[in-house]
SESE-458226 format. One record per residue (C-alpha): residue in one letter; y, x negated, z negated. Coordinates in steps of 0.1 Angstrom, whole numbers, plus 5000, padded with zeros to 4 digits. Each point is the difference from the previous one (the first is absolute). Example, Ala and Ser with C-alpha at 12.3 -4.5 7.8 and 13.67 -1.06 7.14 Angstrom:
+--------+-------+------+------+
! residu ! north ! east !   up !
+--------+-------+------+------+
!      A !  4955 ! 4877 ! 4922 !
!      S !  5034 ! 4986 ! 5007 !
+--------+-------+------+------+
END
This chain:
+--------+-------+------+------+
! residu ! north ! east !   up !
+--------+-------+------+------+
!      X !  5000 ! 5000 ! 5000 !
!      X !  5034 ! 4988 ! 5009 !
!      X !  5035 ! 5012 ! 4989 !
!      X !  5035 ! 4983 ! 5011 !
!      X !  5033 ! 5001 ! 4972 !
!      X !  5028 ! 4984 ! 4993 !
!      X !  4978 ! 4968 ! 4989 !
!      X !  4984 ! 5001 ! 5031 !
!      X !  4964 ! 5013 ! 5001 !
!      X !  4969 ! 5002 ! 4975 !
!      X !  4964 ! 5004 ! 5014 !
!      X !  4968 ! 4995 ! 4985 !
!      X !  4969 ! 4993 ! 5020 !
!      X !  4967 ! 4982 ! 4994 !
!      X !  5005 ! 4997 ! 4964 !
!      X !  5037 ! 4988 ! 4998 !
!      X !  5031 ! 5011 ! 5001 !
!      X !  5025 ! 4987 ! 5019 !
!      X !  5037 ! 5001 ! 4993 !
!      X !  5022 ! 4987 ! 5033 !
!      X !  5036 ! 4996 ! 4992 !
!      X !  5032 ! 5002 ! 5019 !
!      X !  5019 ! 4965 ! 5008 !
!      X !  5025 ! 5010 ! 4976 !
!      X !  4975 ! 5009 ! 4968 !
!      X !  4987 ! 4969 ! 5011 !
!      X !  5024 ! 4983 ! 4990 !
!      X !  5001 ! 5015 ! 4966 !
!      X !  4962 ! 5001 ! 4993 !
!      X !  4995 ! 4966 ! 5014 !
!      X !  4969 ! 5014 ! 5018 !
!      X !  4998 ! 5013 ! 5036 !
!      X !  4966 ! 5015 ! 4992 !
!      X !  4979 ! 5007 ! 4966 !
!      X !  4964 ! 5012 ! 5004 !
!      X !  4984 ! 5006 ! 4971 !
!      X !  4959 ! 5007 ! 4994 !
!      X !  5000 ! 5042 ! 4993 !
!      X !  4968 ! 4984 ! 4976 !
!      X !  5029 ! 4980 ! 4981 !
!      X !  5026 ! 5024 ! 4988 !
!      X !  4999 ! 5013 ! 4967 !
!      X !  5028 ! 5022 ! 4993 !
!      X !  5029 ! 5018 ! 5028 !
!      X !  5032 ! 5014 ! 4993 !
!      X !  5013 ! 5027 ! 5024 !
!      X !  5040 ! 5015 ! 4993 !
!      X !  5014 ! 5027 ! 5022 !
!      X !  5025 ! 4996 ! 5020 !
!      X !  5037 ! 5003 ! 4983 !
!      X !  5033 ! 5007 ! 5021 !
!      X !  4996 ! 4978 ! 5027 !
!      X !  4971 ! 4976 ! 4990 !
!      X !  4964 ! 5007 ! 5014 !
!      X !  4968 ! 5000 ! 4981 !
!      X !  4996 ! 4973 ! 4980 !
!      X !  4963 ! 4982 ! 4999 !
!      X !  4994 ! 4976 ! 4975 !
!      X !  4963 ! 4978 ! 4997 !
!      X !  4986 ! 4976 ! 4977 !
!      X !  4971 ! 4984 ! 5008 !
!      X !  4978 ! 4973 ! 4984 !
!      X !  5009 ! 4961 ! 5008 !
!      X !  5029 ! 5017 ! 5025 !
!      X !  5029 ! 4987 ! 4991 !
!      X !  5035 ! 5022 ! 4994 !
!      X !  5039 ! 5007 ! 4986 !
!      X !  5008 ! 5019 ! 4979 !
!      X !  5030 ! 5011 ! 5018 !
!      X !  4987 ! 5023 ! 5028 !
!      X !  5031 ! 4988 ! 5021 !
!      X !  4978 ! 4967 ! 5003 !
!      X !  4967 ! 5008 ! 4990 !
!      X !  4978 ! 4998 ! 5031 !
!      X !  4974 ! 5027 ! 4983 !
!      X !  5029 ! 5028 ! 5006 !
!      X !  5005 ! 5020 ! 5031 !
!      X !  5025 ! 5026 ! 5007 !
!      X !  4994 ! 5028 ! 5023 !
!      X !  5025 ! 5017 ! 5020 !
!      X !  5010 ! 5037 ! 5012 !
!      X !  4959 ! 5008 ! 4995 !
!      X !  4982 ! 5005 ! 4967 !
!      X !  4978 ! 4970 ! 4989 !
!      X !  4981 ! 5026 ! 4981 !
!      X !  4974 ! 5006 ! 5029 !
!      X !  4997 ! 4965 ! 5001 !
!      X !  4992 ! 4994 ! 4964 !
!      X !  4976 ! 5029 ! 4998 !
!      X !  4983 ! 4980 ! 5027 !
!      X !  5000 ! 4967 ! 4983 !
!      X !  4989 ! 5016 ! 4970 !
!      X !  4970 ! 5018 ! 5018 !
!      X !  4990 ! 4962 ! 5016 !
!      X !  4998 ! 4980 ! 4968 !
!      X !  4981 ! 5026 ! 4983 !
!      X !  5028 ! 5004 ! 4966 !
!      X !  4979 ! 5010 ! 4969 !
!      X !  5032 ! 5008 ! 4980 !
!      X !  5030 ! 5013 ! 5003 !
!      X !  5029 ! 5003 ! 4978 !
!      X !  5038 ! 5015 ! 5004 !
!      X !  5026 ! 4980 ! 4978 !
!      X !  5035 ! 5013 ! 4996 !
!      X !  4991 ! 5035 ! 5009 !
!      X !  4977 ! 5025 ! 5006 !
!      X !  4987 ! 4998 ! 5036 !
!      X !  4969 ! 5002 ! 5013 !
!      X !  4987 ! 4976 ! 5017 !
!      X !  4997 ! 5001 ! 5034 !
!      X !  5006 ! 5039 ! 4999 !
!      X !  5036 ! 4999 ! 5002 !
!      X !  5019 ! 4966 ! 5006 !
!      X !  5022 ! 5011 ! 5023 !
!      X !  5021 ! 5019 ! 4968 !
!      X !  4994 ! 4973 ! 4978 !
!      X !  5035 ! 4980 ! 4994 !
!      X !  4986 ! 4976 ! 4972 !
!      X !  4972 ! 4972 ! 4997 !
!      X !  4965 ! 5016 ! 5009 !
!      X !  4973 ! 4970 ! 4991 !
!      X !  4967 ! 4998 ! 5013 !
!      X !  4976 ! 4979 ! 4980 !
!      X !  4971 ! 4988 ! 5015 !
!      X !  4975 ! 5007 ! 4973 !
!      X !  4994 ! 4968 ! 4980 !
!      X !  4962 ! 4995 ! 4995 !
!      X !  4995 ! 5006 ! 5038 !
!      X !  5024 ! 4973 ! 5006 !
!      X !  4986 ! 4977 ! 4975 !
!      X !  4966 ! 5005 ! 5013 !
!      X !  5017 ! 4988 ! 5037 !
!      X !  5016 ! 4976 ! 4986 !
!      X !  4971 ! 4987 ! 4984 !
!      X !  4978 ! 5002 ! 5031 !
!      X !  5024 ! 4983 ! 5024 !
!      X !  5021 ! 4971 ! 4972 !
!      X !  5034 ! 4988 ! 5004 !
!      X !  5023 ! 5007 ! 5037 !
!      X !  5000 ! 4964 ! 5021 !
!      X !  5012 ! 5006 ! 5029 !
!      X !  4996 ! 5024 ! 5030 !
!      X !  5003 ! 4994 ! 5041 !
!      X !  4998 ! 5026 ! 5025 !
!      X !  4982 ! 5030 ! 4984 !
!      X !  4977 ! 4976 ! 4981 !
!      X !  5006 ! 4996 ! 4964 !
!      X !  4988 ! 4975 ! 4976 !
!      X !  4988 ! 5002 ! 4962 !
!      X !  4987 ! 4977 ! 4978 !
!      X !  4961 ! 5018 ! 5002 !
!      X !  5005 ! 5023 ! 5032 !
!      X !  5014 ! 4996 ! 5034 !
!      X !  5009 ! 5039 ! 5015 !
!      X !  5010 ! 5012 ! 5029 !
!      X !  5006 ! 5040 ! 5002 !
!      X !  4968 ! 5013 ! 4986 !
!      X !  4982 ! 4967 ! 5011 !
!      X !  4996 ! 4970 ! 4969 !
!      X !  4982 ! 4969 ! 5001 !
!      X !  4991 ! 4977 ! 4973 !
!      X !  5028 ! 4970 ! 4994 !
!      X !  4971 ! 4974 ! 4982 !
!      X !  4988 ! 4977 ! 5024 !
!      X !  5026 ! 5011 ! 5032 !
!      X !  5014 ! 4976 ! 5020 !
!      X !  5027 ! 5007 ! 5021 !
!      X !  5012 ! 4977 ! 5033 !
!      X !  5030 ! 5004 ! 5031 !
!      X !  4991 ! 4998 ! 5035 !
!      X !  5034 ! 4996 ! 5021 !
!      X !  4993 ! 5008 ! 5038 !
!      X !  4962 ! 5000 ! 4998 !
!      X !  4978 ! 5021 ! 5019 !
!      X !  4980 ! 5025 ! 4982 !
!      X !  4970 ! 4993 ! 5019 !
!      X !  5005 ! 4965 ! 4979 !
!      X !  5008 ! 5013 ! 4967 !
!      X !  4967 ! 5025 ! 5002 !
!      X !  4975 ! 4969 ! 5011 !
!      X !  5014 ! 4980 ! 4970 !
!      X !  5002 ! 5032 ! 4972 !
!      X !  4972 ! 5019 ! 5017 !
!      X !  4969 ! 4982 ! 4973 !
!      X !  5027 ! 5016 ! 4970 !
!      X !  4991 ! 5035 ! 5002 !
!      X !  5014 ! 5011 ! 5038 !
!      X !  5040 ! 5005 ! 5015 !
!      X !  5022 ! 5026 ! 4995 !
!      X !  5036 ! 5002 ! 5021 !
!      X !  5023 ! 5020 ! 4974 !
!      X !  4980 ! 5013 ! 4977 !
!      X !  4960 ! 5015 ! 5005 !
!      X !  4989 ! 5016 ! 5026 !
!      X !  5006 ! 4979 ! 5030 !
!      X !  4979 ! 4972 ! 5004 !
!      X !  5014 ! 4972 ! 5020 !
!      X !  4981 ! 4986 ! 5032 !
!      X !  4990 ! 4972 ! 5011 !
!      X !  5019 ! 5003 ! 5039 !
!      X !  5033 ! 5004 ! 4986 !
!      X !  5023 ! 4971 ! 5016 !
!      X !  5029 ! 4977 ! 4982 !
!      X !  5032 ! 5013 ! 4992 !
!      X !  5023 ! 4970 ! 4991 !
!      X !  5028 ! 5029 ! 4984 !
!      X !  4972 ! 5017 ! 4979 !
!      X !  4993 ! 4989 ! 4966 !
!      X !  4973 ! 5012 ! 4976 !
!      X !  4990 ! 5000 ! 4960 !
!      X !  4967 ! 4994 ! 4995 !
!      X !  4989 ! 5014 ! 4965 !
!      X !  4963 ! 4990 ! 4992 !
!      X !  4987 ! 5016 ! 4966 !
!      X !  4964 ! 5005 ! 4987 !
!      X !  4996 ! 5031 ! 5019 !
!      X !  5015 ! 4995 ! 5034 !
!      X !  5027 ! 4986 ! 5022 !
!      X !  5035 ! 5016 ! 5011 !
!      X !  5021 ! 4985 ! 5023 !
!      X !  5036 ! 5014 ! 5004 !
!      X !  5019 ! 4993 ! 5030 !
!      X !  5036 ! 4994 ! 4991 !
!      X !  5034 ! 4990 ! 5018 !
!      X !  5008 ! 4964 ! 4999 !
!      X !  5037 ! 5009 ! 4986 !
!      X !  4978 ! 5008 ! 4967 !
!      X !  4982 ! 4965 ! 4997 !
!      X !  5015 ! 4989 ! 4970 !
!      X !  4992 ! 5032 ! 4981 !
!      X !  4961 ! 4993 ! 5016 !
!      X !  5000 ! 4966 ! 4989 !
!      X !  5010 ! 5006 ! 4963 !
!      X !  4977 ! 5031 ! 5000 !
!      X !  4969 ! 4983 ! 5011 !
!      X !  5011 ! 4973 ! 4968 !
!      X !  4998 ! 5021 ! 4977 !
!      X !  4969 ! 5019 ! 5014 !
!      X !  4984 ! 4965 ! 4997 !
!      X !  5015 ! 4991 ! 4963 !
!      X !  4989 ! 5037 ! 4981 !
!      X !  4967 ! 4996 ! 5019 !
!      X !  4992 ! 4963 ! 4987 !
!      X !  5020 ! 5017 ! 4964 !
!      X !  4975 ! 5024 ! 4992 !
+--------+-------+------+------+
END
């Protein structure tokens, strides 16, 4: 789901959410682009809209950092002309909230945000998040819509194991070389699983790919080379937490 407002425009997809900023909130937040794991948040503050200010969406989410001024704080979005109460009924439904609770007022929550001119707070209900928390361990670092933990690696609804992965940068290879030489790990997967990568396909000197190798399988995920820094450090800290643990 995607909604655009004065910030700019909040999405959530594949377990994130995304919030994309205008150049000029930009500026303030320091942060062209947040995306935060829907897995990590823990609590979200929604406030109606008051005279001319939108919807205001506040999140907090574990290891993500934030300001406590929401003129600065990249965790806050404001919507525009349209409610952002469809939107957070939405958000709500995809991170499954076990609790809810209204503070400063009486609303119900979501039944009727769109009248609700103080603070509504939804809490994410604290053993469920403790139990995540304790599954996954401590936010290192995330690149493209992979996301790495101190025990789990996840992807959408997909998670490997992060003992024992290695993690390595192919710039410009060919994925038929990248499956001959990952193929005895577990078998090559372009972007996620489901498509297998052959052995015909020719070299591409402007692709680049992430080649994740854990105890259950192999992903590789094609990248643009404008994003080979963010590879590189990824694929070092894949290769630290798995030699960590």
């Amino acid at each position: 789901m995607q909604i655009k407002g004065m910030s700019g425009s909040a999405s959530f997809d594949a377990g994130f959410l995304t919030f994309s900023f205008t150049e000029a909130e930009a500026k303030l937040k320091r942060n062209a682009e947040v995306t935060i794991p829907l897995e990590a948040i823990t609590t979200i503050e929604y406030t109606a809209k008051k005279l001319l200010k939108g919807d205001r969406l506040r999140i907090r989410a574990e290891d993500v950092d934030y300001a406590n001024d929401a003129t600065y704080d990249p965790c806050t979005f404001v919507f525009g002309l349209e409610s952002g109460a469809e939107f957070l009924r939405s958000l709500q439904t995809a991170i499954n909230i076990a609790t809810t609770q209204a503070v400063a007022g009486d609303a119900e929550v979501p039944g009727s945000l769109a009248a609700v001119s103080k603070p509504v707070v939804v809490q994410v209900g604290l053993s469920a998040a403790a139990e995540k928390a304790a599954r996954r361990g401590k936010l290192i670092n995330s690149f493209k819509s992979y996301t790495l933990y101190e025990k789990r690696i996840i992807s959408s609804a997909k998670s490997w194991p992060t003992l024992g992965a290695q993690a390595s940068v192919d710039v410009g290879a060919s994925t038929s070389r990248i499956s001959l030489t990952r193929v005895a790990v577990g078998g090559v997967v372009a972007g996620g699983l489901g498509a297998v990568v052959g052995g015909s396909s020719r070299r591409n000197t402007t692709k680049c790919f992430l080649t994740l190798s854990t105890s259950v399988g192999t992903v590789v995920i094609p990248y643009n080379p404008a994003s080979e820094t963010k590879a590189r450090k990824f694929a070092a800290q894949v290769n630290a937490a798995g030699r960590v643990l």
